[in-house]
Kinemage of the C-alpha trace (Angstrom):
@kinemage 1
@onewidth
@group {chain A} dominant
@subgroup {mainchain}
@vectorlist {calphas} color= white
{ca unk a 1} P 30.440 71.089 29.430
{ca unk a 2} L 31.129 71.477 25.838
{ca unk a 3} L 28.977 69.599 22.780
{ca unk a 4} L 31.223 66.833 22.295
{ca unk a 5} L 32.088 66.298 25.694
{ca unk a 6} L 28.247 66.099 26.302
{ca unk a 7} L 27.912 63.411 23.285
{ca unk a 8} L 30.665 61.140 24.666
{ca unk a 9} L 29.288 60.820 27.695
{ca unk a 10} L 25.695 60.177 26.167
{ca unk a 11} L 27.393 57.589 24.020
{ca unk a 12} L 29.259 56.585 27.076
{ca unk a 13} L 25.548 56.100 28.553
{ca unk a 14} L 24.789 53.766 25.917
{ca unk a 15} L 25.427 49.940 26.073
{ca unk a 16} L 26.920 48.837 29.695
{ca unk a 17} L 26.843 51.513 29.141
{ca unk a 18} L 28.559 51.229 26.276
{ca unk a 19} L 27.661 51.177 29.168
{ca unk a 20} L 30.093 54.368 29.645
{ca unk a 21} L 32.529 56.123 27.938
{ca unk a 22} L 33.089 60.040 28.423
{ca unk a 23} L 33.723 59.151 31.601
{ca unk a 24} L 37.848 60.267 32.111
{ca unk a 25} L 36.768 63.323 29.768
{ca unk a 26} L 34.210 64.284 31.973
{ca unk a 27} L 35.856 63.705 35.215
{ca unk a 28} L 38.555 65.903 34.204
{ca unk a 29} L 36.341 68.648 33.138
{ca unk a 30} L 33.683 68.186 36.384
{ca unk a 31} L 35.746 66.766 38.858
{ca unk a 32} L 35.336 63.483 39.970
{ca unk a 33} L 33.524 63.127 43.360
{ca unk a 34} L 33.993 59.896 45.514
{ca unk a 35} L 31.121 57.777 46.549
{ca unk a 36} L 30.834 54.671 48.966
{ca unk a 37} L 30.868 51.887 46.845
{ca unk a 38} L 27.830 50.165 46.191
{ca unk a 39} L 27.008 46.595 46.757
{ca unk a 40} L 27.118 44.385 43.916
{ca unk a 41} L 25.128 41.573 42.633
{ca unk a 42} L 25.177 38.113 41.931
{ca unk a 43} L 25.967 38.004 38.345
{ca unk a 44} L 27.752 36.538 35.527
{ca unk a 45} L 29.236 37.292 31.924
{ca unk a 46} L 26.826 34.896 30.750
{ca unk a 47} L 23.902 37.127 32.313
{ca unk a 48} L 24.894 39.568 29.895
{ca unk a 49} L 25.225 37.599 26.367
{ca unk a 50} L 21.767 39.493 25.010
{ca unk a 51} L 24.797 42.280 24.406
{ca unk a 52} L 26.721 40.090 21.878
{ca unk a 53} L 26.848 41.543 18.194
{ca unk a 54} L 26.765 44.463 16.453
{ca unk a 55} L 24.780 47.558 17.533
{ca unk a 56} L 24.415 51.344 15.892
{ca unk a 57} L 22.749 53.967 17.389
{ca unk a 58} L 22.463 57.865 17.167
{ca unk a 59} L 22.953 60.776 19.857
{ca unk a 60} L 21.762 63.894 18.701
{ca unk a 61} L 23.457 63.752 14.929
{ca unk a 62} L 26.536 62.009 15.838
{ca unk a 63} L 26.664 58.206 15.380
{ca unk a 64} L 27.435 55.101 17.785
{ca unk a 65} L 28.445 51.771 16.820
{ca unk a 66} L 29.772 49.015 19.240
{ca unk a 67} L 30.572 45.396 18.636
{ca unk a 68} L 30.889 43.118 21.341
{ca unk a 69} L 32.072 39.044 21.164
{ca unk a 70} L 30.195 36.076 22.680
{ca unk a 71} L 30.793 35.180 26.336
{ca unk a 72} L 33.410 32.593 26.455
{ca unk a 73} L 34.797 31.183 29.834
{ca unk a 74} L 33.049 34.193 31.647
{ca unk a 75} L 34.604 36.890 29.900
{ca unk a 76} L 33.340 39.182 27.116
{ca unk a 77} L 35.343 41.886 24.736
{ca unk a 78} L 33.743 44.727 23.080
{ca unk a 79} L 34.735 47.220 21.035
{ca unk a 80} L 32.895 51.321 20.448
{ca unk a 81} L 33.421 54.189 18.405
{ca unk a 82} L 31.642 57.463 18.525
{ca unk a 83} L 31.142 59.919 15.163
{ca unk a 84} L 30.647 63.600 15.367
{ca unk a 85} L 29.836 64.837 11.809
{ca unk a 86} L 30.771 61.688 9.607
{ca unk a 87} L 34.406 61.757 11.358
{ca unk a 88} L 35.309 59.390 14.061
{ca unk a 89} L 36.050 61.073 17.276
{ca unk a 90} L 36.950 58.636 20.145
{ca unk a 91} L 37.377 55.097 20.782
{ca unk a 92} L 36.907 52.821 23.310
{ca unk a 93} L 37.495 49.183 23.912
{ca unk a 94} L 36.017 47.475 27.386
{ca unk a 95} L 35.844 43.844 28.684
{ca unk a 96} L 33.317 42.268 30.934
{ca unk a 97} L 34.573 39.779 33.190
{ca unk a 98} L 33.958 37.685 36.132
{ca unk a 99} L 35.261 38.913 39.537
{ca unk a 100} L 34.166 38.437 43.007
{ca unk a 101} L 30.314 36.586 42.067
{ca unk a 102} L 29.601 39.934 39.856
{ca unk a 103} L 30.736 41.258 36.687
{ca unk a 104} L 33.204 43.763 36.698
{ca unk a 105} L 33.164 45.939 33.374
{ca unk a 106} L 36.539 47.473 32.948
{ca unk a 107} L 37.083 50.567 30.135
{ca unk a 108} L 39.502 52.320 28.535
{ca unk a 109} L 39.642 55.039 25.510
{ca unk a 110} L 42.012 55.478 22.588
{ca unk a 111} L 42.399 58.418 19.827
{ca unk a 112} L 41.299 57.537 16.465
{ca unk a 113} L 44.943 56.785 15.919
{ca unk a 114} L 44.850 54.595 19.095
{ca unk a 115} L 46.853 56.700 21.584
{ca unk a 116} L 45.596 56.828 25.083
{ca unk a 117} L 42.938 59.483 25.555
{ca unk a 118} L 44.575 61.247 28.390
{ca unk a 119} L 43.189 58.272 30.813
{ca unk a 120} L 45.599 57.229 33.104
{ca unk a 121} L 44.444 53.795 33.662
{ca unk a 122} L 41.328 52.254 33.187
{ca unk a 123} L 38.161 52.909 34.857
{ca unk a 124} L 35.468 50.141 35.692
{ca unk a 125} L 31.527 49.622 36.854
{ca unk a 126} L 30.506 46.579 38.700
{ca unk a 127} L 27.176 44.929 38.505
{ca unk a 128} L 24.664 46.437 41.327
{ca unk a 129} L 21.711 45.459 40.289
{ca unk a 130} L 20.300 42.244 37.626
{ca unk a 131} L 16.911 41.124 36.562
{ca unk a 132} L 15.722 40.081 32.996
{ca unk a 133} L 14.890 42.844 31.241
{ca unk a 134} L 17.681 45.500 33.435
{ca unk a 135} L 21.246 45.794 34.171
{ca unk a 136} L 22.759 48.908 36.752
{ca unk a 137} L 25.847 49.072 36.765
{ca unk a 138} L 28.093 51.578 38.998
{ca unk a 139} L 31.335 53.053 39.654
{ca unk a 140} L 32.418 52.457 43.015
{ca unk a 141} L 35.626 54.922 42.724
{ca unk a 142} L 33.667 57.935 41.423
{ca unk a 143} L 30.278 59.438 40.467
{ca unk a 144} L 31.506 60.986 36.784
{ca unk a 145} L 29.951 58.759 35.560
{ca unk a 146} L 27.773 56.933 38.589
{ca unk a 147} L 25.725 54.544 36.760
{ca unk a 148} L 24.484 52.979 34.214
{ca unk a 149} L 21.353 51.376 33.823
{ca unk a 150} L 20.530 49.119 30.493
{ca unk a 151} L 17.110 48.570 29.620
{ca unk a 152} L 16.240 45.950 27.081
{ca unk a 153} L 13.164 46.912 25.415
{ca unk a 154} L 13.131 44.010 23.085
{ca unk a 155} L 15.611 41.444 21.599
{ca unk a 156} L 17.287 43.963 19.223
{ca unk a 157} L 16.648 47.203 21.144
{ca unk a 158} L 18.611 48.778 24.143
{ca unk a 159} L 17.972 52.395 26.112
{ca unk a 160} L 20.732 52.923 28.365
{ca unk a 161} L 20.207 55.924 30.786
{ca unk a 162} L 23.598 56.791 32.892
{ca unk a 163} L 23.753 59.291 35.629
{ca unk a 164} L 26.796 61.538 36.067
{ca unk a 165} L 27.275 63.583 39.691
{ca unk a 166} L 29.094 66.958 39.526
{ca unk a 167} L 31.591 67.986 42.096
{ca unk a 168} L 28.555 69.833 43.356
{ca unk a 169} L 26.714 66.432 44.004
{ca unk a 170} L 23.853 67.561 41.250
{ca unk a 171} L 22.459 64.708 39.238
{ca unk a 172} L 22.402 64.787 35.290
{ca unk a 173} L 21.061 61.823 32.845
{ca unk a 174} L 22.104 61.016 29.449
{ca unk a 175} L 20.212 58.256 27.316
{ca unk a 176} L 20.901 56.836 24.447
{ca unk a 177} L 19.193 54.353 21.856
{ca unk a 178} L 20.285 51.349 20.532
{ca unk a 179} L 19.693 48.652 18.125
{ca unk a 180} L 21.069 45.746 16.901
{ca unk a 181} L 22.263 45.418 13.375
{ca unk a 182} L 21.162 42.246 11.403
């Protein structure tokens, strides 16, 4: 896997990842494995309003930003862009709504000039897993990336640590830092 390949996905690791975003880059390149789908939790858009507002954060030397709106009527919009070197590399624009009693997050990727990023549809994550202060989220069509898991280490700070499966069924993590702009 190449270096920006790598950061995308670590980026893509990042709030709900961004809570994921390499993910149709990576598949391509790795192979996407199925998995049985998980179960999901009990959860709601409103569960996951501490990820309203403007965040930046940093993977390796290339920069993250993602702004994401208020819940309203159990659906949230957000909006990411990744940086390699000062120049803006991939976007990505992902909604979190209600579906089912859980929160399905649902993602797709654009060219800085907003044409598809060779992703034939959009991919999603559904809530597995909800307390306070954590929020996994997983892929139940594929394993490139598996899941997501956001950790809120304090009002304005985030670690998200997602899990990608190779064709091969070996586990890697990326993690990525961030925090909320004020």
């Amino acid at each position: 896997m190449n270096r920006s390949m790598s950061l995308l996905c670590a980026a893509a690791a990042s709030l709900a990842v961004s809570f994921v975003l390499a993910a149709p880059r990576l598949a391509r390149a790795a192979g996407n494995v199925q998995q049985p789908a998980a179960k999901t939790a009990v959860a709601s858009v409103q569960d996951l309003a501490f990820m309203a507002g403007h965040w930046t954060g940093q993977v390796d030397t290339d920069q993250i930003e993602q702004t994401c709106a208020a819940p309203d009527h159990g659906f949230m919009m957000c909006m990411f862009r990744l940086a390699e070197q000062g120049k803006t590399e991939l976007l990505e624009l992902y909604t979190l709504q209600e579906k089912n009693g859980t929160v399905e997050m649902r993602v797709r990727h654009f060219t800085p000039e907003l044409g598809e990023e060779r992703m034939p549809a959009p991919f999603s994550y559904r809530v597995t897993s909800i307390s306070p202060t954590q929020v996994v989220l997983e892929n139940p069509a594929g394993s490139y990336p598996k899941r997501a898991t956001i950790e809120r280490s304090g009002p304005d700070d985030l670690v998200v640590r997602t899990e990608l499966v190779d064709a091969a069924g070996k586990s890697s993590f990326l993690v990525a830092h961030w925090t909320r702009v004020r």
